[in-house]
LONULUM-856136 format. One record per residue: residue in three letters; chain; x, y, z of N, C-alpha, C in turn. Coordinates in steps of 0.1 Angstrom, whole numbers, always signed. Example, Ala and Ser with C-alpha at 12.3 -4.5 7.8 and 13.67 -1.06 7.14 Angstrom:
2
+--------+--------+-------+-------+-------+-------+-------+-------+-------+-------+-------+
: residu : chaine :   nxx :   nyy :   nzz :  caxx :  cayy :  cazz :   cxx :   cyy :   czz :
+--------+--------+-------+-------+-------+-------+-------+-------+-------+-------+-------+
:    ALA :      A :  +132 :   -57 :   +78 :  +123 :   -45 :   +78 :  +132 :   -33 :   +78 :
:    SER :      A :  +128 :   -22 :   +71 :  +137 :   -11 :   +71 :  +129 :    +0 :   +79 :
+--------+--------+-------+-------+-------+-------+-------+-------+-------+-------+-------+
***
This chain:
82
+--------+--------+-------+-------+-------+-------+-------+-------+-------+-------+-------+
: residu : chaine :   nxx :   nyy :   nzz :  caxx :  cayy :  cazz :   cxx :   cyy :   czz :
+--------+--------+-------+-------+-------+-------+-------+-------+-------+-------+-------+
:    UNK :      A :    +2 : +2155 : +2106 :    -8 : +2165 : +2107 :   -22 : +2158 : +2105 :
:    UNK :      A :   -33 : +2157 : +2113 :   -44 : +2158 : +2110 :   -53 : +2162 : +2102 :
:    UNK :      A :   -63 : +2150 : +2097 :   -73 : +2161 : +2086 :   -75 : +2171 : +2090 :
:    UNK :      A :   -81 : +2173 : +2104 :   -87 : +2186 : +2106 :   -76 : +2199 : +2109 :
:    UNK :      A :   -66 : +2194 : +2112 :   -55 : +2203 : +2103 :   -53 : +2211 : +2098 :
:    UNK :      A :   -55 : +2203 : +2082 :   -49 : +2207 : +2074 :   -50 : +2220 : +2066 :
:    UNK :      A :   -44 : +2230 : +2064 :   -47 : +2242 : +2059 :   -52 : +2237 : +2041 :
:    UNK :      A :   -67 : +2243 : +2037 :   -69 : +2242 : +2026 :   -71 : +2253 : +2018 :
:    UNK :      A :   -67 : +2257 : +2007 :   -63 : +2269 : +1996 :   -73 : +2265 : +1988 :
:    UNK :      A :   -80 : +2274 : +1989 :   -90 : +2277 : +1973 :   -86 : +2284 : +1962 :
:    UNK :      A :   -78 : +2277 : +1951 :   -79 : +2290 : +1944 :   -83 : +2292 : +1931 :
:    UNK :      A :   -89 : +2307 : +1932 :   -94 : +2311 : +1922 :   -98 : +2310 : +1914 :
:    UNK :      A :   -93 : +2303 : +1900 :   -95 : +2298 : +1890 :  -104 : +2283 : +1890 :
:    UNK :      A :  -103 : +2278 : +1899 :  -110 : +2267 : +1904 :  -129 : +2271 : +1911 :
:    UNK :      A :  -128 : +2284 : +1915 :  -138 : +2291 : +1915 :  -144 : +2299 : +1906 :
:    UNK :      A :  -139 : +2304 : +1896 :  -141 : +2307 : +1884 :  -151 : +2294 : +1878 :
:    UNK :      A :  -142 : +2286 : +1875 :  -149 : +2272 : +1867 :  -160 : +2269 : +1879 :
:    UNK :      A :  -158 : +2267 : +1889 :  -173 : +2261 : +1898 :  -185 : +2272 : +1898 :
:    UNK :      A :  -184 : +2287 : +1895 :  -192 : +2296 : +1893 :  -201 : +2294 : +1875 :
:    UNK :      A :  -189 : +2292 : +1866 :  -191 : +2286 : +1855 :  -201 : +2274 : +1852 :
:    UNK :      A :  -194 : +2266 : +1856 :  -206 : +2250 : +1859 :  -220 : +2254 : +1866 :
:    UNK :      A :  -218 : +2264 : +1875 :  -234 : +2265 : +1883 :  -241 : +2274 : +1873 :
:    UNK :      A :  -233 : +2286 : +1865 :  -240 : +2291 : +1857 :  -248 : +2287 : +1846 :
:    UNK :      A :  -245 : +2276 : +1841 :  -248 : +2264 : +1829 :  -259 : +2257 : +1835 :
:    UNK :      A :  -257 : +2253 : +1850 :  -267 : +2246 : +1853 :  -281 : +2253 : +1858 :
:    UNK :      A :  -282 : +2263 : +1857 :  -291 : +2276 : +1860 :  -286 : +2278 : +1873 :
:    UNK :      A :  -281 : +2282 : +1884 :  -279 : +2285 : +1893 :  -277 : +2302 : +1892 :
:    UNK :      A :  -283 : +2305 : +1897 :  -287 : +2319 : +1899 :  -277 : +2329 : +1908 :
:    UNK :      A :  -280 : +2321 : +1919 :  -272 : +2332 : +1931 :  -263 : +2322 : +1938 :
:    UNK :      A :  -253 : +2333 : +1945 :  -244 : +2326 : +1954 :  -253 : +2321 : +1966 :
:    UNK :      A :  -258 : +2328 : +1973 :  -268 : +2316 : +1978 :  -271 : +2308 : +1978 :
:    UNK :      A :  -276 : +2302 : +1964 :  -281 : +2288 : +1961 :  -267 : +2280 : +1961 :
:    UNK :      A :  -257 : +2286 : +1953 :  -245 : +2274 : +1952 :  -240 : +2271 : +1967 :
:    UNK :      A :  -238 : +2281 : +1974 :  -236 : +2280 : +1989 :  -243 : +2269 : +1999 :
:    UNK :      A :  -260 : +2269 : +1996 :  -270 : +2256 : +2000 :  -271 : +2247 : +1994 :
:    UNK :      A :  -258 : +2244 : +1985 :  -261 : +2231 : +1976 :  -247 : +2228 : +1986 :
:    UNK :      A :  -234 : +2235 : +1982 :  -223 : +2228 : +1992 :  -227 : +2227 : +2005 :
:    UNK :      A :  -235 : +2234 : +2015 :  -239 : +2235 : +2026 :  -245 : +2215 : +2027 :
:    UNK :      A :  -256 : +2213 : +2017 :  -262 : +2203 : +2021 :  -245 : +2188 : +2017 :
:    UNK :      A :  -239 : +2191 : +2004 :  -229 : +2180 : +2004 :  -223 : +2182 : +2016 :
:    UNK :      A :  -223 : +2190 : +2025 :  -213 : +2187 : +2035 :  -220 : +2179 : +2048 :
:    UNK :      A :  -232 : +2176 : +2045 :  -244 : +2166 : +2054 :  -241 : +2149 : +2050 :
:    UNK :      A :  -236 : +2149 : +2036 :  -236 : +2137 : +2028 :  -220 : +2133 : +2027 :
:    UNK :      A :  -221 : +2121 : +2029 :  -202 : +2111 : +2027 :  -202 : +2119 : +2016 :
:    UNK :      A :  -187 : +2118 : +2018 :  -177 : +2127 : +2005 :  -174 : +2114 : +1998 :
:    UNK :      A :  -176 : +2118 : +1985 :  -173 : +2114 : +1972 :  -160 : +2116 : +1964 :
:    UNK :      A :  -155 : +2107 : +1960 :  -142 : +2098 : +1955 :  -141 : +2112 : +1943 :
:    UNK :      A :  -128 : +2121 : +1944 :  -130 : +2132 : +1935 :  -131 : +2145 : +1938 :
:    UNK :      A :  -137 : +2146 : +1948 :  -145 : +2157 : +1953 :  -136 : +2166 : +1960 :
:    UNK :      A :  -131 : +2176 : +1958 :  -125 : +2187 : +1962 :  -123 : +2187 : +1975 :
:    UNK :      A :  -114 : +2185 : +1980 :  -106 : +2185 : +1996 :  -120 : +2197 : +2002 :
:    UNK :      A :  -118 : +2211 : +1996 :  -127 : +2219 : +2005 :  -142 : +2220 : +2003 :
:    UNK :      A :  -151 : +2226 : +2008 :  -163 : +2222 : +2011 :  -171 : +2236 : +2016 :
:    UNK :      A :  -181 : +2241 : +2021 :  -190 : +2250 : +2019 :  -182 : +2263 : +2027 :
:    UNK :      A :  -176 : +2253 : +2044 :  -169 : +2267 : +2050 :  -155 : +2275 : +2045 :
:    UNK :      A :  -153 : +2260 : +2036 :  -139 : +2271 : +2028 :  -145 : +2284 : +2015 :
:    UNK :      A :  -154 : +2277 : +2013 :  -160 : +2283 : +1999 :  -167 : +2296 : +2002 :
:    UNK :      A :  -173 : +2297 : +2016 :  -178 : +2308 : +2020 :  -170 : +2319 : +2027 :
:    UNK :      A :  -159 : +2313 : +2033 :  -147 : +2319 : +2036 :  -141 : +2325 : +2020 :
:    UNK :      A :  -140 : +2320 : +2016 :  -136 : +2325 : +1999 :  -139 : +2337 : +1995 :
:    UNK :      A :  -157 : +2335 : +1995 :  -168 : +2346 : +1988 :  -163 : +2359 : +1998 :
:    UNK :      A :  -158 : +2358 : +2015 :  -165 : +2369 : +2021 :  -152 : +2378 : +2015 :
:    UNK :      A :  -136 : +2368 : +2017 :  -127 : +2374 : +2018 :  -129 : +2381 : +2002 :
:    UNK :      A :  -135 : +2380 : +1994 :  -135 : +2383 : +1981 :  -146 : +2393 : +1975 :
:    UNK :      A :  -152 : +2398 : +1990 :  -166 : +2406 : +1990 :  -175 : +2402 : +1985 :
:    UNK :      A :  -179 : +2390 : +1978 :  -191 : +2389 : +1969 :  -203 : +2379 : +1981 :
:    UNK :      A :  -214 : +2386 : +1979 :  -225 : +2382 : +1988 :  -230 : +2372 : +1985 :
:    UNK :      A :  -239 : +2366 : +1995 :  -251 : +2354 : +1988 :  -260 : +2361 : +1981 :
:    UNK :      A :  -260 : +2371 : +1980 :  -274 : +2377 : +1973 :  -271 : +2378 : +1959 :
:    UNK :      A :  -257 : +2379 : +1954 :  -255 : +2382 : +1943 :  -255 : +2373 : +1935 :
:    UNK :      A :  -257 : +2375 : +1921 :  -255 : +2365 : +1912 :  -242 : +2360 : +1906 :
:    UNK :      A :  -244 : +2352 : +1900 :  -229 : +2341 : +1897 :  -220 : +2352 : +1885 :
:    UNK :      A :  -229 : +2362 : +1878 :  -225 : +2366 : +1871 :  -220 : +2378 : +1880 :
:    UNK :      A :  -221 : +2383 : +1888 :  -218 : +2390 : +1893 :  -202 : +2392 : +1905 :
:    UNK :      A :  -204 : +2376 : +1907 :  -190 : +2375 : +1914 :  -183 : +2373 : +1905 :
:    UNK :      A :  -183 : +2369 : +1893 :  -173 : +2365 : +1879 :  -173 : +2373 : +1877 :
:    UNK :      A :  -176 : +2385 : +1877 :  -173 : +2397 : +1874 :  -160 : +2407 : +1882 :
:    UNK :      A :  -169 : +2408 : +1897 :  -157 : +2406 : +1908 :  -141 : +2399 : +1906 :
:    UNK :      A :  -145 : +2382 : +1905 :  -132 : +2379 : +1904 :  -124 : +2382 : +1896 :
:    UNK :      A :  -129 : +2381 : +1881 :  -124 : +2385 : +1866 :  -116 : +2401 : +1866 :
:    UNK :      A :  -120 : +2408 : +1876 :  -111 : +2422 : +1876 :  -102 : +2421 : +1881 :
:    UNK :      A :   -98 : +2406 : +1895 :   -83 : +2406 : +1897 :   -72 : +2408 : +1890 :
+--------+--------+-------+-------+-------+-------+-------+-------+-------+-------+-------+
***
């Protein structure tokens, strides 16, 4: 199978913690976390770095209803009712 392939699974609790980390680091809205993975996906990938990347991540938020407009605390809130 090919990289571009390959089916990649986000899940959740790994979104949890990356919502977590941006909240610490002041990151405000899903927006901004979205234009931060937007721009890593301009730059060589790094030794570490999570197989998925801004279109998995955005695919994630829509299937999961939470907007770019909203805040981080807001989709942890979303997710946290699963």
């Amino acid at each position: 199978m090919e990289e571009s392939e390959k089916k990649i699974i986000l899940l959740e609790s790994d979104i949890i913690k990356l919502l977590e980390v941006a909240k610490k680091n002041r990151t405000s809205k899903i927006g901004e976390l979205l234009g931060m993975k937007y721009l890593d996906k301009l730059l060589p990938r790094i030794k570490g770095e999570p197989d998925w990347g801004y279109d998995e991540l955005e695919k994630f938020f829509k299937e999961h209803g939470i907007e770019s407009s909203e805040t981080i605390d807001e989709a942890l809130t979303k997710l946290n009712k699963r």
